[in-house]
N, C-alpha and C positions, 0 to 999 in steps of 0.2 A: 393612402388616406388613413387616419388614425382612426383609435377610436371613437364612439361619440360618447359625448360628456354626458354622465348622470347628473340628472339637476338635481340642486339642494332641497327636501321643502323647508327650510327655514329659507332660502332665496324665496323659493315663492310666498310665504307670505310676507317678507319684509318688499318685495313685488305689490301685492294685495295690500298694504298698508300705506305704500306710496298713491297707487290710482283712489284708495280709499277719499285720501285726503284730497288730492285734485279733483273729486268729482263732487266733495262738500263745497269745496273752492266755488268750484262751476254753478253749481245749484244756487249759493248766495251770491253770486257776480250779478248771474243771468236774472234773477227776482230782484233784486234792487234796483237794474237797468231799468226791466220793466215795469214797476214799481214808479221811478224818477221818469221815465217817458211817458206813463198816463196822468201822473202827476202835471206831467208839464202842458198834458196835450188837453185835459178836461178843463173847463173854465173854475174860477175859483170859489164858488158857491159851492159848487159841485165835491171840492173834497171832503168835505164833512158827514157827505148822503151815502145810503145803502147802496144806490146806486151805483158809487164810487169805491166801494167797500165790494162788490158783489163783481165788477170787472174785474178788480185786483187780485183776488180772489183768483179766479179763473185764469189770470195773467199767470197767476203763479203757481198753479194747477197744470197751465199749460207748460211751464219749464221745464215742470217735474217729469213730465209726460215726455216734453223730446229729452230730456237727460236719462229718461226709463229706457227708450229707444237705444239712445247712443251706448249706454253701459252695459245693454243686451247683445248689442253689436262688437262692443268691445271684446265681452267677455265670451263669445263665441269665435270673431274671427282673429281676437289677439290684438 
């Protein structure tokens, strides 16, 4: 067996600027989806009200929340 390789940190952060980016990526995919599915799923009066503003809202409070999840997960188990 050889030896083991010393990692670069310039590898890791060009590492850490790559998931950076894909998890901005994630963040606006996931909020827009669900953004366009409440959109489509509340009746159309409805989009103009607090009401509709105060779901959306929470929609995309909740992404952040499983995206906080996932990148906590990430960045612990790799």
């Amino acid at each position: 067996m050889g030896r083991p390789r010393i990692a670069d940190p310039s590898e890791w952060a060009e590492n850490r600027r790559k998931r950076s980016k894909s998890s901005w990526l994630f963040i606006v995919v996931f909020g827009v989806l669900a953004i366009a599915i409440l959109m489509r799923w509340l009746p159309h009066p409805w989009h103009m009200t607090w009401v509709a503003a105060t779901v959306l809202w929470w929609a995309w409070m909740g992404s952040l929340a499983i995206f906080g999840l996932w990148l906590a997960g990430a960045l612990k188990w790799g």
